[in-house]
N, C-alpha and C positions, 0 to 999 in steps of 0.2 A: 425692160422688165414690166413697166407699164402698159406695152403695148400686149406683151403674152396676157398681163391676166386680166384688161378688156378680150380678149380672143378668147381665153377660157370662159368668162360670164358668157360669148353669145354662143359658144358651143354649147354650153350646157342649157339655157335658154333655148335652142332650138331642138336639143333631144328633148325636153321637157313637152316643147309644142306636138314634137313628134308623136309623141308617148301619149300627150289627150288626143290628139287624131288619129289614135289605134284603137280609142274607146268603142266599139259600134252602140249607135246611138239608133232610135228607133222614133217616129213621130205617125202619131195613130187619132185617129179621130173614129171612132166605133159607137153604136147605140145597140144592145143587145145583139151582141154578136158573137158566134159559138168560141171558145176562148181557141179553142185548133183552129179555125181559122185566122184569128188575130196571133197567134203563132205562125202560121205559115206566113202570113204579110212581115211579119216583124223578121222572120227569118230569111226572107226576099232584101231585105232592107240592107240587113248585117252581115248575110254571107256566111252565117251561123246554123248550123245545123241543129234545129229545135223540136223535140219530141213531145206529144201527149201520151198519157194512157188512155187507153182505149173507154176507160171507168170516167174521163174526166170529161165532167159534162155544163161545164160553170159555160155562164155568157160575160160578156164586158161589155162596159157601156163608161164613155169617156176620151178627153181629149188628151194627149201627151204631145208636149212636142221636142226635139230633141233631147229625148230623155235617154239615158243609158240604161243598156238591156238590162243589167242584174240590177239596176233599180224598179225598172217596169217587172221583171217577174217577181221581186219581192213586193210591190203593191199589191200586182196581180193575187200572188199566193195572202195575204194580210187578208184580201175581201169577198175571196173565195177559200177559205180554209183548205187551201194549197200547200205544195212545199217545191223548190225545184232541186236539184243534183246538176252538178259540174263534174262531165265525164271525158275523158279521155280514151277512143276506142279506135281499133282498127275494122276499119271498114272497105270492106270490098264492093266495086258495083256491081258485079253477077252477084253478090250474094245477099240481098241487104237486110239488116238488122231488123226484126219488128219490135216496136213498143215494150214486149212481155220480155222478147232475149233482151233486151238492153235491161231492162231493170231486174233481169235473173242476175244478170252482171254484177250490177252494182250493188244489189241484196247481198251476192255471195262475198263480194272484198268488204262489205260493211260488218258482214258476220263473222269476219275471222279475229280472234280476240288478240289484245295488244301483242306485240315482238311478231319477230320475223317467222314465220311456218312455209317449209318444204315439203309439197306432198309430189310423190312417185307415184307413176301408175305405169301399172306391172306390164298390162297389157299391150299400151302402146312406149314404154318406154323413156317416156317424158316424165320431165319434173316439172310443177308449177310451183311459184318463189311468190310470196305474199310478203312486201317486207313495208314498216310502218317507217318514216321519215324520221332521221333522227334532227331535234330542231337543232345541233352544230353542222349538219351537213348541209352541202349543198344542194339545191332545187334541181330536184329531175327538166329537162325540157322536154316534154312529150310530145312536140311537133318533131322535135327531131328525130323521136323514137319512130318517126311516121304515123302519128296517131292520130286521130282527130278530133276535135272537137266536137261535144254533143252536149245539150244541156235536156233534161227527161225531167217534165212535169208532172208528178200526181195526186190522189188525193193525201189531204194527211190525214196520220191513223185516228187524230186526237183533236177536236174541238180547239183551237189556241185559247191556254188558261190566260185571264185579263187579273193581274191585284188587283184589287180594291183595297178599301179604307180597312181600318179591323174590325167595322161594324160588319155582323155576318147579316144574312138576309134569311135567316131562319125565323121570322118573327112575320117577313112577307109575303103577302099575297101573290101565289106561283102562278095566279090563272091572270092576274091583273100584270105580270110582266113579261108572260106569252103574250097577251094582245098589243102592249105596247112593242115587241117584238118583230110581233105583224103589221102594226101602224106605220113603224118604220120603215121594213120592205117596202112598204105601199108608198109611201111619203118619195122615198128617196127615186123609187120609179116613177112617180108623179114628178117631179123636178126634173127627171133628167128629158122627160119628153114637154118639158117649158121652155116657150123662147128666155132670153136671157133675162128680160124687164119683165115678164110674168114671172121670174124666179128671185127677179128684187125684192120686186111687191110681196109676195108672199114668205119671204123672208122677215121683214119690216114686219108685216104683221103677226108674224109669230114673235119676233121682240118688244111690240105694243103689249100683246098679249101676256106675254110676264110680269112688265113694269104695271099688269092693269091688277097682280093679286095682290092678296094682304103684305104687308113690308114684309115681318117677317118670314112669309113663304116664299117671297122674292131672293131675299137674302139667301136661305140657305138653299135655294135650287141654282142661283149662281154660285154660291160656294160648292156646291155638288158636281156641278159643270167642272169649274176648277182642279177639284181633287179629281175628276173621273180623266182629264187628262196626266195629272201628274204620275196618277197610278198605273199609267198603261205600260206594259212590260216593253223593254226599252225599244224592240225593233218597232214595233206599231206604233211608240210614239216617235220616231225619230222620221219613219216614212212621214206621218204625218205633218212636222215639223218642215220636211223638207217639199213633203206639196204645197203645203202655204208660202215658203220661200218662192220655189216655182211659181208659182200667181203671182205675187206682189210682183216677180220680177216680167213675166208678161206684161200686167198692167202699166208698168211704167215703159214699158216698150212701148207699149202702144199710145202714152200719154194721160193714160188715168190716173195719175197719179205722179205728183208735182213733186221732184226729188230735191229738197230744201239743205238750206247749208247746214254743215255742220257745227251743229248746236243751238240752231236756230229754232226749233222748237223747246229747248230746253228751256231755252233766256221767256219763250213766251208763257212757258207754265212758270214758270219764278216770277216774270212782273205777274200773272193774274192772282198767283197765291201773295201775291206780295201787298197787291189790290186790296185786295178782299181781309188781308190782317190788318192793313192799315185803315179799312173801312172799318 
C-alpha cells in the first residue's frame, strides 16, 4: 500500500513538471523596439501564433527572461495601454486571416448578449450557435475541435483608470502634472539608454535628493509614494509586484545578493531595537 501511494506522489509530481513545461515562456531583451516585432520574436520562441493590429504602434524597451507569455503581454499591455484577447480560430494556410478578420471575429462573439442565440441564414442554409459556458459544465477543448490558437493585440478603447486616495485633484495644477508627465517619459527613456552603474548613480541621487527637503515634505511624498502603490487597481499592481520578485530573484542568481537564514535578519533588528532601548 505504501509502495502505491509513493508511486502516486511521483505520478502526480511529474504531471505537475509536465504541466509548467507546457507553459511557453518567452526571454527578450529589446531597447525601443516596434512592439510587432517583439511579437514576432516572442512568437518564434513559443510556437504561438501572435497577432497586432495594424493601429498598434507602441515600442518596448527591456529585458525579460523566461517569463511567461500572458505575463509579458499583460506587462506589455499595463505600459502601453494595450489589451490582448485569447482566441481560438480555424485557420487555413491558402487562406490566412488578417489582423481586422480576426478581430471582426472576436468583436462579433463578444457582442452577442448573455445565453445561447441560433441565427439561420436563409441563404446558404447554415445555422451559426453562439453558446456562453455554463460554469457546471465542462470545458470545451478547442485543439480538438482543430482550432488554433491565436492571441490579437490592440489598442485599448480607454486610458487604464488608476484609484487614487479620496483626495480628488480638482484643486491641482493640470499644466504642472502634464509636465511632470512628460518629465517622466523623458526620465524613464533617459535610464533605459544608461549603462547599469550610470542608472545606480542616478538613482541614489534622486533618493539624496528627497532626504535633502524640509521633513515634512519628505514625509508626506514618501507617504504618497506608499498610497500611490497601494491604490493601483489590482492587475497593475500585482504585474508590478511580481517584476520586483523577478529581480530579486535574478539578483540572487547572480550573487547580488546574499540569501541569509531564516530569520536571521529578524533576530538582527530585535538585538539593535533592543540596543537602542536599553541605551
Amino acid at each position: 500500500m505504501e509502495r502505491h501511494f509513493y508511486l502516486l506522489i511521483v505520478v502526480l509530481l511529474a504531471a505537475a513538471a509536465v504541466s509548467a513545461a507546457d507553459i511557453p515562456k518567452v526571454t527578450l531583451d529589446v531597447k525601443d523596439t516596434p512592439i510587432a516585432q517583439v511579437m514576432e520574436d516572442a512568437s518564434r520562441q513559443t510556437g504561438v501564433k501572435i497577432v497586432c493590429e495594424n493601429d498598434v504602434k507602441a515600442s518596448v524597451t527591456g529585458g525579460f527572461t523566461s517569463i511567461e507569455l500572458e505575463k509579458l503581454l499583460d506587462t506589455l499591455a499595463a505600459m502601453n495601454n494595450l489589451k490582448w484577447q485569447k482566441l481560438y480560430l480555424r485557420l487555413e494556410k491558402d487562406k490566412p486571416l488578417t489582423p481586422e478578420q480576426i478581430k471582426a471575429r472576436a468583436s462579433a462573439v463578444a457582442a452577442v448578449p448573455s445565453g445561447p442565440v441560433v441565427v439561420y441564414d436563409a441563404a446558404t442554409g447554415k445555422q451559426r450557435v453562439y453558446v456562453e459556458q455554463d460554469p457546471s459544465a465542462p470545458a470545451v477543448d478547442p485543439e480538438k475541435l482543430g482550432l488554433t490558437l491565436v492571441y490579437l493585440i490592440s489598442n485599448a478603447k480607454e486610458q487604464p483608470k488608476v484609484e487614487t486616495a479620496k483626495e480628488t485633484t480638482s484643486n491641482t495644477d493640470t499644466a504642472a502634472l502634464n509636465k511632470l508627465q512628460s518629465l517622466e517619459k523623458e526620465r524613464i527613456k533617459l535610464l533605459s539608454q544608461m549603462s547599469s552603474s550610470e542608472r545606480i548613480a542616478a538613482i541614489q541621487r534622486e533618493a539624496m535628493s528627497i532626504l535633502q527637503l524640509d521633513p515634512s515634505l519628505r514625509q508626506q511624498i514618501l507617504m504618497d509614494q506608499i498610497m500611490a502603490q497601494q491604490n493601483m487597481d489590482p492587475q497593475t499592481r500585482d504585474l508590478y509586484r511580481q517584476a520586483m520578485r523577478d529581480a530579486f530573484q535574478v539578483m540572487r542568481s547572480r550573487g547580488l545578493i546574499q540569501d541569509n537564514p531564516r530569520g536571521t535578519n529578524n533576530r538582527g533588528r530585535g538585538g539593535r531595537t533592543g540596543g537602542g532601548a536599553g541605551g
